[in-house]
C-alpha positions as MATLAB code, in Angstrom:
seq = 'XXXXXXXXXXXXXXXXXXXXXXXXXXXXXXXXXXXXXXXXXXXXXXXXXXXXXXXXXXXXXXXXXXXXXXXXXXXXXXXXXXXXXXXXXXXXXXXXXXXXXXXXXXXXXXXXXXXXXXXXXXXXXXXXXXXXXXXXXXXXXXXXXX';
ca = [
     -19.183  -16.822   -1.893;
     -16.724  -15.724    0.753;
     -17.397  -15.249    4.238;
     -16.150  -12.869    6.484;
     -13.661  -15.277    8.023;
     -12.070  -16.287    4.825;
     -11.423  -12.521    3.851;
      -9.830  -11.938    7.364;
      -7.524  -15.191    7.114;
      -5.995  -14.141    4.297;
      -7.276  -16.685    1.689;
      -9.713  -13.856   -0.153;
      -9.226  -10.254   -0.711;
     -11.441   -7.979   -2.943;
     -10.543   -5.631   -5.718;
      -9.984   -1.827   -4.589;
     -13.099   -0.227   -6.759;
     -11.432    3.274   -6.599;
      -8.090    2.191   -8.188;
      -9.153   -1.133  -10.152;
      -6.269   -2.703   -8.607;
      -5.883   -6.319   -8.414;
      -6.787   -8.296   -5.356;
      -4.156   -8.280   -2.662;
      -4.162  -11.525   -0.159;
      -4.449  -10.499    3.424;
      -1.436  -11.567    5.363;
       1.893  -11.534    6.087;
       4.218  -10.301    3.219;
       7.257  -11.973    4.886;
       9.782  -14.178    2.582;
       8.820  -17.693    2.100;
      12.006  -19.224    4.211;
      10.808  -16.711    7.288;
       7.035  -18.031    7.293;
       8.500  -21.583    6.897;
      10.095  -21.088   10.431;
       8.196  -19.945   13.194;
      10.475  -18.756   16.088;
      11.930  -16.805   12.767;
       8.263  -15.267   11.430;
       7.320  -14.270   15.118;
      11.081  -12.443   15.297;
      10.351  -11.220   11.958;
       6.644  -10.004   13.459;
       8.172   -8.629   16.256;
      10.854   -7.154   14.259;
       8.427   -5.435   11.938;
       5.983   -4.228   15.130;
       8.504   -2.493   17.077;
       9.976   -0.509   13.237;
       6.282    0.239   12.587;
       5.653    1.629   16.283;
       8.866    4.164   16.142;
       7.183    5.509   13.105;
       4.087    5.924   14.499;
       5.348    7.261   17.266;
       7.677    9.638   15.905;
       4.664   10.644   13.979;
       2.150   11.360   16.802;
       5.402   13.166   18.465;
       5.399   15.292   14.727;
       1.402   16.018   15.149;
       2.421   18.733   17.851;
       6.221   19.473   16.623;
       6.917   20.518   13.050;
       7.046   17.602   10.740;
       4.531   15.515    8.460;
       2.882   13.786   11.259;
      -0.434   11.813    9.468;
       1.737   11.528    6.321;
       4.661    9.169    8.948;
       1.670    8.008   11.227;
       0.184    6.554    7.804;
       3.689    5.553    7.057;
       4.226    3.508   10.273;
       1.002    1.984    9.457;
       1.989    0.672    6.117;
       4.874   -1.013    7.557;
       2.659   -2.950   10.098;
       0.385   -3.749    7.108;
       3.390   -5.539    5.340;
       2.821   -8.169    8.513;
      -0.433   -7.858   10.767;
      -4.284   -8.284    8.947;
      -5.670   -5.837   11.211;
      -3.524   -2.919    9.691;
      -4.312   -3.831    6.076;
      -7.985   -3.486    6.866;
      -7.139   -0.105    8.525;
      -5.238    1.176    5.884;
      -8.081   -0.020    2.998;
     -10.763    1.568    5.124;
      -8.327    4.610    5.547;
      -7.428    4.388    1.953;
     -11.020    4.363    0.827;
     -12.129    6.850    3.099;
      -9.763    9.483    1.831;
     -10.710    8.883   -1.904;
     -14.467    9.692   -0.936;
     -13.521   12.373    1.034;
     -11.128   13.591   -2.474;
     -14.770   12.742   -4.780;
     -16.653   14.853   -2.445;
     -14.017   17.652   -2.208;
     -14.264   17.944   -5.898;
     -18.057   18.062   -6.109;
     -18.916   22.167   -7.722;
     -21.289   22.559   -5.247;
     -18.830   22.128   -2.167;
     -15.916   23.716   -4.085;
     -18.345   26.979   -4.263;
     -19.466   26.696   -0.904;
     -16.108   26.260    0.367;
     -14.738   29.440   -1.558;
     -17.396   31.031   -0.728;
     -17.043   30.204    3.048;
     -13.278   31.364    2.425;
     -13.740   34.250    0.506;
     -16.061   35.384    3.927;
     -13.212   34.579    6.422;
     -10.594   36.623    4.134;
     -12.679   39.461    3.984;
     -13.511   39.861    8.107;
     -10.003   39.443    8.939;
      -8.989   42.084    6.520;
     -12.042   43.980    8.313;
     -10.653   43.188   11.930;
      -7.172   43.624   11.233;
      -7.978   47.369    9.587;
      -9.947   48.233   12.180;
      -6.986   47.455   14.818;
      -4.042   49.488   12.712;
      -6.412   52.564   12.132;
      -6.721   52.074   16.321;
      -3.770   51.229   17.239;
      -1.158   51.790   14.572;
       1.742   49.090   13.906;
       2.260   49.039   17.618;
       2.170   45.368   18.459;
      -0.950   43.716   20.824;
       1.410   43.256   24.372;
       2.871   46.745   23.905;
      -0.930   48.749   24.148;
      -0.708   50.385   27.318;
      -3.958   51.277   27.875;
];
């Protein structure tokens, strides 16, 4: 059996159930001559932190200016998983998350509800926005002088 500290040091890794891919070793994904060095691997570690924080941090900076931000945050993250353990077991957790999250998305029941719920919202802003054209006209909200 493997314990908790041999799937965290890299020397076990378990199957992704959702994809039935292959186990994946925990770890750094650096070149053999790099991890046979180490003033080289801990450049190479540094290297690969400070690439992986400009992403995330030009993707934070995209969360409140147009861009993709959770697509580059998630990007960023994947490039700190090619090095760091605790990023890999982000990004499964993340990873695994997201395909329950898809599963329960496509359950009839919550694709009903959620039209449904929709179908509601569409229907009182048509309401609202009637009721303020047959009030006020096309004149736009700052421009009421009333």
């Amino acid at each position: 059996m493997d314990t908790e500290s041999d799937r965290l040091s890299g020397s076990v890794a378990e199957a992704d159930p959702a994809t039935q891919e292959a186990p994946r070793a925990f770890g750094s994904r650096a070149p053999d001559f790099i991890k046979a060095r180490r003033a080289l691997h801990l450049s190479w570690q540094v290297g690969v932190f400070l690439v992986g924080l400009a992403v995330v941090g030009a993707g934070v900076a995209m969360l409140v200016l147009p861009g993709p931000g959770w697509f580059v945050i998630f990007a960023g993250m994947a490039i700190w998983a090619t090095e760091f353990v605790w990023a890999q077991l982000v990004l499964r957790w993340t990873k695994r998350k997201v395909t329950e999250a898809a599963q329960r998305a496509l359950d009839p029941k919550v694709r009903r509800r959620n039209i449904i719920l929709t179908t509601i919202g569409l229907v009182i802003t048509a309401v609202l926005l009637g009721v303020y054209l047959w009030k006020f006209g096309m004149t736009l909200p700052w421009n009421i002088s009333e």
